[in-house]
C-alpha positions as a Python dict, from the first residue, in 0.01 Angstrom:
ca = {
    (1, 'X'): (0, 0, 0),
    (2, 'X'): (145, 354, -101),
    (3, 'X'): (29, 699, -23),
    (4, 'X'): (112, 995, -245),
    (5, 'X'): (47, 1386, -224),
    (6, 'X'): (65, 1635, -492),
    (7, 'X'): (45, 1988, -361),
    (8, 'X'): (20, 2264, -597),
    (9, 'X'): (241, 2617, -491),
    (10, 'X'): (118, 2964, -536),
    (11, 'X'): (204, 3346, -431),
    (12, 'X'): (21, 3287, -136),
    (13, 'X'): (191, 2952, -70),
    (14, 'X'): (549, 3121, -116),
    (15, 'X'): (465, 3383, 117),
    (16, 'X'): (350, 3137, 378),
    (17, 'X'): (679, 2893, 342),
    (18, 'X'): (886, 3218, 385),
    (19, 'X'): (674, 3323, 722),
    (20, 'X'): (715, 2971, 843),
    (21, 'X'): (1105, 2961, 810),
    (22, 'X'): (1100, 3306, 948),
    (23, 'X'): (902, 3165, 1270),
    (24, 'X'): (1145, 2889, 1312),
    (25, 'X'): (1453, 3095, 1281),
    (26, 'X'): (1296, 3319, 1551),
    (27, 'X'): (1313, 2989, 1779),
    (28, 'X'): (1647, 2946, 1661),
    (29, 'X'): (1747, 3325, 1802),
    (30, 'X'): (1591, 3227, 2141),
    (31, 'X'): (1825, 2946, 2198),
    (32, 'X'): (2097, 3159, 2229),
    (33, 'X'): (1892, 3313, 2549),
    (34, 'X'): (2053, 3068, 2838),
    (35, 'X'): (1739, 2915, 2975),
    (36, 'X'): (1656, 2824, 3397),
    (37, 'X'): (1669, 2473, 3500),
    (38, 'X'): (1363, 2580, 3720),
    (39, 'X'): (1163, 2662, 3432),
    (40, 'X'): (1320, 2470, 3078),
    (41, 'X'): (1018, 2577, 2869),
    (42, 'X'): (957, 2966, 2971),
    (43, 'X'): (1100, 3195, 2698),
    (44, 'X'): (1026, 3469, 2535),
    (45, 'X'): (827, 3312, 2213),
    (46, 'X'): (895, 3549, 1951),
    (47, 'X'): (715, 3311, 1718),
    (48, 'X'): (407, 3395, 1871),
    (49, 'X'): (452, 3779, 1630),
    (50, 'X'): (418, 3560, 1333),
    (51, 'X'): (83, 3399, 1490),
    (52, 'X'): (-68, 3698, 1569),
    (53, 'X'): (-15, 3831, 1205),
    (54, 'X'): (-109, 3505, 1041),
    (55, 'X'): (-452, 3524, 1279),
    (56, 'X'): (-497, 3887, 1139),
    (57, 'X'): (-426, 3768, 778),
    (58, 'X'): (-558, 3442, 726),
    (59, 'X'): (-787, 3337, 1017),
    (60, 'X'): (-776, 3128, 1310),
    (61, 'X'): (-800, 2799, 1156),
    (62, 'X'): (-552, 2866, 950),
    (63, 'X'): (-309, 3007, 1252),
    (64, 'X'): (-358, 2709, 1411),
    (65, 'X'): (-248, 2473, 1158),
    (66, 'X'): (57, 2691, 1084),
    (67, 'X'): (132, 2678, 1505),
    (68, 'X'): (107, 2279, 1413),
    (69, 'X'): (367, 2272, 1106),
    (70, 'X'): (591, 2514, 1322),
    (71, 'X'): (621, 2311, 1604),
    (72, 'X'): (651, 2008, 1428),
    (73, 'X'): (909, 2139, 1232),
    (74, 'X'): (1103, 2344, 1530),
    (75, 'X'): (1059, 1984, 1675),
    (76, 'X'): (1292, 1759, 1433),
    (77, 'X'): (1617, 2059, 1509),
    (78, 'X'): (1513, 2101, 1862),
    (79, 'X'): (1458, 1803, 2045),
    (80, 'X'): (1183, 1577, 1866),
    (81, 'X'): (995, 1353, 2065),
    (82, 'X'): (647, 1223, 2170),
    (83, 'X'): (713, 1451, 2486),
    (84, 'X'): (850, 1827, 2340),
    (85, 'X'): (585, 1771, 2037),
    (86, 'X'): (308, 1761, 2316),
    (87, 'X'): (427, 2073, 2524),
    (88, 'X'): (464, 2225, 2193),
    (89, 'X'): (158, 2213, 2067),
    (90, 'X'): (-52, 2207, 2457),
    (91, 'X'): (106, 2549, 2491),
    (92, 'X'): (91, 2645, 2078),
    (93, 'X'): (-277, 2538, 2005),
    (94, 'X'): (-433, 2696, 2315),
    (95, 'X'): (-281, 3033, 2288),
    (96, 'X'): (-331, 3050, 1914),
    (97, 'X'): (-757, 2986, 1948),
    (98, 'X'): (-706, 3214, 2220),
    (99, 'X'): (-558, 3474, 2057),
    (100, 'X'): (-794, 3413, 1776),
    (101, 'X'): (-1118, 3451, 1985),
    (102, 'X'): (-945, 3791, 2135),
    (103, 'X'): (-906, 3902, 1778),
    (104, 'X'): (-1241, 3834, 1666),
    (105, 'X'): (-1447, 3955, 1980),
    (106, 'X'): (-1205, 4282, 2098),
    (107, 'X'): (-892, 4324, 1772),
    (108, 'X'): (-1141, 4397, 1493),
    (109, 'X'): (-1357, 4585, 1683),
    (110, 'X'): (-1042, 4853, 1746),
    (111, 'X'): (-1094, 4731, 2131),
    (112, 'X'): (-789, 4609, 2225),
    (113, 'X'): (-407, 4641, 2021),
    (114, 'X'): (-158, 4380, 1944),
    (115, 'X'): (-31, 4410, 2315),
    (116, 'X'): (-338, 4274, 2465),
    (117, 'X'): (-327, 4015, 2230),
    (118, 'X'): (36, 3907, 2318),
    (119, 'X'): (-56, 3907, 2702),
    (120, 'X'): (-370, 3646, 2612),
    (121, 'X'): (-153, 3457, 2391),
    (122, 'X'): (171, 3408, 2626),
    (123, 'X'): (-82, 3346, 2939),
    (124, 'X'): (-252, 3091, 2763),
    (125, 'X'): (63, 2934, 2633),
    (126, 'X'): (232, 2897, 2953),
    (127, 'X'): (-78, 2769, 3116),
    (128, 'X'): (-131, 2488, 2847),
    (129, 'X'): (221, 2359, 2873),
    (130, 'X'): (192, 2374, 3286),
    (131, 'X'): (-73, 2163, 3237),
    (132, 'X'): (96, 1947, 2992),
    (133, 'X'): (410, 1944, 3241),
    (134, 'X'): (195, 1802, 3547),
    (135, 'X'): (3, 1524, 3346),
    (136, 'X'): (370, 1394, 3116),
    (137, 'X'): (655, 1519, 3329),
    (138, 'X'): (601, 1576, 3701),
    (139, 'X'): (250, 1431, 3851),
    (140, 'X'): (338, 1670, 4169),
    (141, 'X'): (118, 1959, 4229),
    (142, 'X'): (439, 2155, 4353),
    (143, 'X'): (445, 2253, 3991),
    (144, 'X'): (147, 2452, 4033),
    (145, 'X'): (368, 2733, 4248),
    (146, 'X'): (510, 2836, 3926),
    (147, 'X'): (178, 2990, 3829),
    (148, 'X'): (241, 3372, 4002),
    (149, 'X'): (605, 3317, 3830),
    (150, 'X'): (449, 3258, 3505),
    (151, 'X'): (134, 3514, 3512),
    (152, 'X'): (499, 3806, 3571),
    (153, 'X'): (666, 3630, 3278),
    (154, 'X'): (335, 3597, 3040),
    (155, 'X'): (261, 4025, 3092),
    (156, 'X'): (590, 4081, 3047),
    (157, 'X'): (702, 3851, 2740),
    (158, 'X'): (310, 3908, 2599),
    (159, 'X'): (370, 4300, 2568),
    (160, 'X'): (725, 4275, 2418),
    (161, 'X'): (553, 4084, 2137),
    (162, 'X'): (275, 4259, 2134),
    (163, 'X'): (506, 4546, 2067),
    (164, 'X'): (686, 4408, 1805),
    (165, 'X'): (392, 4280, 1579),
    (166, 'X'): (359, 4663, 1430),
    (167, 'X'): (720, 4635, 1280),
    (168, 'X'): (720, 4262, 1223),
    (169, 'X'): (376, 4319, 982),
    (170, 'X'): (555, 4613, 797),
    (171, 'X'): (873, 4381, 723),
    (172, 'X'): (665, 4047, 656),
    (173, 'X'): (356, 4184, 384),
    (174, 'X'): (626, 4392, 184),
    (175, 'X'): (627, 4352, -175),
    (176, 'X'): (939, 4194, -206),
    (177, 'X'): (881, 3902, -24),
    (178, 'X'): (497, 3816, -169),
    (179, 'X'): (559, 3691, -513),
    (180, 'X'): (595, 3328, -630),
    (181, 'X'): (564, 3139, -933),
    (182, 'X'): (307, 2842, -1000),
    (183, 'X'): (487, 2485, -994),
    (184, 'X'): (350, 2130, -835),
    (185, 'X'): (519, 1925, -609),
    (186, 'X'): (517, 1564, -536),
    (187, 'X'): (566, 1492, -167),
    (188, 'X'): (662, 1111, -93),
    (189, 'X'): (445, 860, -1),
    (190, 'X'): (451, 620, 281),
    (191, 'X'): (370, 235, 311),
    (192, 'X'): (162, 30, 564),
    (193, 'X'): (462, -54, 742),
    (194, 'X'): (551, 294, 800),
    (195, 'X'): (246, 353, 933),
    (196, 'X'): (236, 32, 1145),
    (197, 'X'): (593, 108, 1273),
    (198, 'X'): (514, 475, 1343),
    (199, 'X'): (177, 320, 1586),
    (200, 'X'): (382, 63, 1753),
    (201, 'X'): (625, 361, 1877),
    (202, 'X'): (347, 585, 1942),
    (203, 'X'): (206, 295, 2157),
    (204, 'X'): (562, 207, 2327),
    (205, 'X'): (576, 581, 2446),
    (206, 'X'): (234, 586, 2590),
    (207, 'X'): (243, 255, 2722),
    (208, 'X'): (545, 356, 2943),
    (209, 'X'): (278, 604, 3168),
    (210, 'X'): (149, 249, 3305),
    (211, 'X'): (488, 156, 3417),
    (212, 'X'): (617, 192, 3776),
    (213, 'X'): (894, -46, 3785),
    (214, 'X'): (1232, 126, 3764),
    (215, 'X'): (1405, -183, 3605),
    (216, 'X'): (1147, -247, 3353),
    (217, 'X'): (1164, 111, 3228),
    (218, 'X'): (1537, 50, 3285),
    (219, 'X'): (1529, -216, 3013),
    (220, 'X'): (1279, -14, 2764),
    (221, 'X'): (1477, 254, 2806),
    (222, 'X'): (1814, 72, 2728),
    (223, 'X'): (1633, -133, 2410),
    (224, 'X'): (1534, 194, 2231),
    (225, 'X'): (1845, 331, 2275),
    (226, 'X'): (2061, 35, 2118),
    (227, 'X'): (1748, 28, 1880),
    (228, 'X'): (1780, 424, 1745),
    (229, 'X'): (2216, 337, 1764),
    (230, 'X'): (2140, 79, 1524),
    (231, 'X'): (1888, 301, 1286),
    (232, 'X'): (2136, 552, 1272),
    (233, 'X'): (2431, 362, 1280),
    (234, 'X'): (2633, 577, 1532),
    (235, 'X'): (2654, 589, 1901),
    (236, 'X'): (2540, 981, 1941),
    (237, 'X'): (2193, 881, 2047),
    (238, 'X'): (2343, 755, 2340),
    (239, 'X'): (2424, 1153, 2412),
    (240, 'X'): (2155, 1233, 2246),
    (241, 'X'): (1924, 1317, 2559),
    (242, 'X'): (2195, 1542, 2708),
    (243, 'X'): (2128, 1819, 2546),
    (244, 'X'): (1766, 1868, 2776),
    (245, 'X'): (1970, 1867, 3052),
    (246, 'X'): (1760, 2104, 3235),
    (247, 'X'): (1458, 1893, 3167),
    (248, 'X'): (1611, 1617, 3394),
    (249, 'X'): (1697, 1869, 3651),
    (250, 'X'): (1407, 1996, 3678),
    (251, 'X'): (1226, 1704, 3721),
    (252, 'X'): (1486, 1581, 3968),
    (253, 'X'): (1380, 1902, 4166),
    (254, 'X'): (1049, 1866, 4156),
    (255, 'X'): (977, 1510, 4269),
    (256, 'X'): (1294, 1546, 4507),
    (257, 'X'): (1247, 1825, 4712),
    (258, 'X'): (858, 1842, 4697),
    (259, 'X'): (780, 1515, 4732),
    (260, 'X'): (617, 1381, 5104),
    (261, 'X'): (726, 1028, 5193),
    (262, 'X'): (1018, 874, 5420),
    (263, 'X'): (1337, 1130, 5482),
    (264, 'X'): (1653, 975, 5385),
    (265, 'X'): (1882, 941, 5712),
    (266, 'X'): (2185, 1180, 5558),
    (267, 'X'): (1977, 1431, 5299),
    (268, 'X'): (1642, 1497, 5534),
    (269, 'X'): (1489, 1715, 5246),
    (270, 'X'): (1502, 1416, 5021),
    (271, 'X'): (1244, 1157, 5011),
    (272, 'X'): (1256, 784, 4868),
    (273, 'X'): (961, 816, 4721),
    (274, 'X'): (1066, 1137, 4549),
    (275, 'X'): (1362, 1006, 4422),
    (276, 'X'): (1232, 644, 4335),
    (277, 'X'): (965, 891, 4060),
    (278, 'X'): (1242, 1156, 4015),
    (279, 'X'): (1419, 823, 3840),
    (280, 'X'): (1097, 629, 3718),
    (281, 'X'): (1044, 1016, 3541),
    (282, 'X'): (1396, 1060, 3365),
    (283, 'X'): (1405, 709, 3247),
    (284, 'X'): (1074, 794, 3037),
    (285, 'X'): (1173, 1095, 2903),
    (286, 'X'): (1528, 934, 2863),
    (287, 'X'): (1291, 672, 2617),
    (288, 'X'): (1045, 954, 2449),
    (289, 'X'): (1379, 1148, 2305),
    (290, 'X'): (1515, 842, 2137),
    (291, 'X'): (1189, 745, 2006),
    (292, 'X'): (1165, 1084, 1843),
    (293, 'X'): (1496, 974, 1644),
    (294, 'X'): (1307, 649, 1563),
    (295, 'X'): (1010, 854, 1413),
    (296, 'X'): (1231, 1054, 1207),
    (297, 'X'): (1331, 765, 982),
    (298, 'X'): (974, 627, 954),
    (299, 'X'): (853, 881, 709),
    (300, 'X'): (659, 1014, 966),
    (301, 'X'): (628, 1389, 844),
    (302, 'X'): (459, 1206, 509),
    (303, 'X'): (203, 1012, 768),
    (304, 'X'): (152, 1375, 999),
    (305, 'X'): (72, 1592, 657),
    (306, 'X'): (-145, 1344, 542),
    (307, 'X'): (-342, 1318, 866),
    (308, 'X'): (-365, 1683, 880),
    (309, 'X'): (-456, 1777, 495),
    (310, 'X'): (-769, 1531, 624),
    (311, 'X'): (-857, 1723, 887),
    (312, 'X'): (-786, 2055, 740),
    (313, 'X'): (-936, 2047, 418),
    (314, 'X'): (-867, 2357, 216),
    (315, 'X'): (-596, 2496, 349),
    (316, 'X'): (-358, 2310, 52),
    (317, 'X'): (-118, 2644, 21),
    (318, 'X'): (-12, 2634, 448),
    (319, 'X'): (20, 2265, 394),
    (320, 'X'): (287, 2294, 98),
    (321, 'X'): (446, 2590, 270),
    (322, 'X'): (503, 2334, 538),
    (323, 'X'): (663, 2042, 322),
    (324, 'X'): (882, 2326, 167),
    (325, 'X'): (964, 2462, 536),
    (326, 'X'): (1019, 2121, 620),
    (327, 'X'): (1263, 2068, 359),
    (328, 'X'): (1412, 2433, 417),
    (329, 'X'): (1500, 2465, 710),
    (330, 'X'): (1809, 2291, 812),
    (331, 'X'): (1974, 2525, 583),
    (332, 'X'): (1761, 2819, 719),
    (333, 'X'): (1864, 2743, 1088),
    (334, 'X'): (2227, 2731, 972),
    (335, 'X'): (2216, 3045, 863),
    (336, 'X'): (1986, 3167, 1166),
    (337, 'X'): (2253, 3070, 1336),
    (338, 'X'): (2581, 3252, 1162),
    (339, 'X'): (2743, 3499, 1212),
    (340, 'X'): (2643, 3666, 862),
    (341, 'X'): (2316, 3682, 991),
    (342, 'X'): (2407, 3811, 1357),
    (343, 'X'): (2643, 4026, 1256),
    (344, 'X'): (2662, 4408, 1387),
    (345, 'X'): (2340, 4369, 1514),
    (346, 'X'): (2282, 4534, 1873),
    (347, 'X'): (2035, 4305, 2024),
    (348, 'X'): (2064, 4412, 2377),
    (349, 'X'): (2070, 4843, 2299),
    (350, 'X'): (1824, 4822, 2041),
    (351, 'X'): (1629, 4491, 2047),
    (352, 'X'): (1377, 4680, 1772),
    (353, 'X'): (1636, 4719, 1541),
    (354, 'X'): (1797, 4402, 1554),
    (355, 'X'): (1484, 4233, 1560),
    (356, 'X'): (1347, 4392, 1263),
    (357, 'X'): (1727, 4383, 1041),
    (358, 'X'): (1760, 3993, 1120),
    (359, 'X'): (1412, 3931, 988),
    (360, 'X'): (1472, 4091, 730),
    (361, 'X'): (1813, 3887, 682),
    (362, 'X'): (1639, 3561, 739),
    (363, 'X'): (1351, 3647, 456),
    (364, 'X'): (1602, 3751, 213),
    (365, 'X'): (1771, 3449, 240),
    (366, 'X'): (1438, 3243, 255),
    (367, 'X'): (1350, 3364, -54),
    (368, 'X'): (1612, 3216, -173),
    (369, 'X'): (1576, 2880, -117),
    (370, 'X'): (1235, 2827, -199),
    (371, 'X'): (1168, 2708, -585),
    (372, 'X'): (1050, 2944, -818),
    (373, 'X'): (1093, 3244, -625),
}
């Protein structure tokens, strides 16, 4: 059995690829933010300018399958897994029908700016990952103190992209960067094992939620591991789940120290019960990460884009502005990344500026890449 998809570019579809890659090189910037082992997932989410734009231009629907392709995308550079894909999109789908409902009922209606709007958005983002944090990472209420932490960060990182969605809209609906020539694309199909072998890891990650037996997750853990080595064959994915770091701390923290139970005799703020699910915690997330590497090679994007052109019917242009991002962006993020792109720009005395000049950088380039431009 084999699936194919022919998607059919456009203007439109060119200028949606382009505000994509820009979206996910604004991720990319954010990286090089340090981020606190307290809080892993709070940043600034400069992506969110592009969402409030795309809600303004093309609708909510349509913002919130673009929030879909950009996480899913961010996800295969960034850390993709059955895990980071669900805080992505808890977090990204929430705020974006948020901020769509806020547009509708107060934004048209000249009732409330693009500030308001970011507030909405980062508050509803922050509390749909929380959520997603207590129910996958750390089933402690502790996690819940966060909240008057978060409501400071979400009025604080709302209004600075509030205030940047002004300058951002001037930059992105320019001239220069709207037209595009018609072409058709073939995007590769997928068999019935791909499918069947995308499930069965799907199943293994969820599967591991019913497990409380740290040598049985142990061996899962361990089997998946040799299993994504072998894939790939090279040993990195054995340091593959070092680079979330904080992730582990965090949850080491939070089922450590807030955890009630029996005090250990030489560490009296440490529990064995909060270190026997501090380690039952890690070794799942340990397993999620290199089952996102196994996912990768399955032709899963082919299986995803498929799912959602059935449950987004109509929307074939942000669709084939994703399969172009898709296939875009490694060399988008590299460039994100340089310092070509960085260069003589004053983030931290005029943030505005900088912003505004590395967009601008980043869509030049974009435009670039994409076929037929």
């Amino acid at each position: 059995m084999q699936s194919h998809n022919e998607f059919s570019t456009s203007s439109e579809c060119t200028r949606k690829t382009v505000w994509l890659l820009v979206a996910v090189a604004l991720n990319a910037l954010e990286f090089f933010i340090p981020r606190l082992p307290f809080f892993p997932w709070l940043k600034l989410g400069l992506a969110n300018c592009i969402t409030i734009i795309w809600i303004i231009k093309y609708g909510t629907a349509d913002a919130v399958l673009y929030t879909i392709l950009r996480s899913w995308i961010s996800g295969f550079y960034f850390g993709f897994s059955f895990l980071t894909l669900s805080l992505s999109l808890s977090g990204g789908i929430l705020a974006t029908l948020a901020m769509g409902f806020t547009w509708r009922l107060f934004g048209k209606r000249g009732l409330m700016g693009s500030v308001g709007i970011g507030i909405i958005g980062a508050l509803f983002h922050n509390a749909g990952q929380l959520a997603a944090v207590y129910f996958l990472v750390v089933r402690n209420i502790s996690v819940f103190y966060q909240i008057p932490f978060m409501v400071a960060a979400s009025v604080l990182f709302g209004s600075a992209v509030g205030f940047l969605v002004p300058a951002f809209w001037q930059i992105l609906n320019s001239e220069e960067f709207t037209a595009g020539a018609e072409s058709r694309i073939n995007f590769k199909g997928f068999t019935i094992k791909h499918v069947a072998g995308s499930l069965s890891l799907l199943a293994f990650c969820i599967s591991m939620l019913l497990i409380q037996d740290i040598t049985a997750l142990s061996i899962m853990a361990l089997l998946i591991t040799i299993t994504a080595s072998m894939a790939r064959r090279s040993f990195k994915p054995f340091l593959y789940p070092a680079r979330f770091w904080p992730l582990f701390f965090f949850v080491f923290c939070m089922y450590s120290f807030f955890s009630f139970g029996t005090r250990l005799s030489w560490a009296s703020f440490l529990t064995n019960e909060g270190i026997r699910a501090s380690i039952l915690q890690s070794l799942r997330i340990w397993a999620w990460l290199e089952t996102g590497l196994l996912l990768s090679g399955l032709r899963f994007n082919e299986i995803f884009l498929s799912v959602l052109k059935r449950f987004f019917p109509g929307r074939e242009e942000t669709l084939t502005a994703g399969i172009f991002a898709l296939e875009s962006f490694p060399e988008v993020l590299r460039f994100a990344k340089s310092s070509q792109c960085r260069s003589g720009l004053p983030f931290f005395k005029k943030p505005l500026f900088s912003l505004s000049e590395f967009l601008i950088r980043v869509q030049r380039h974009v435009t670039q890449l994409i076929p037929n431009s």
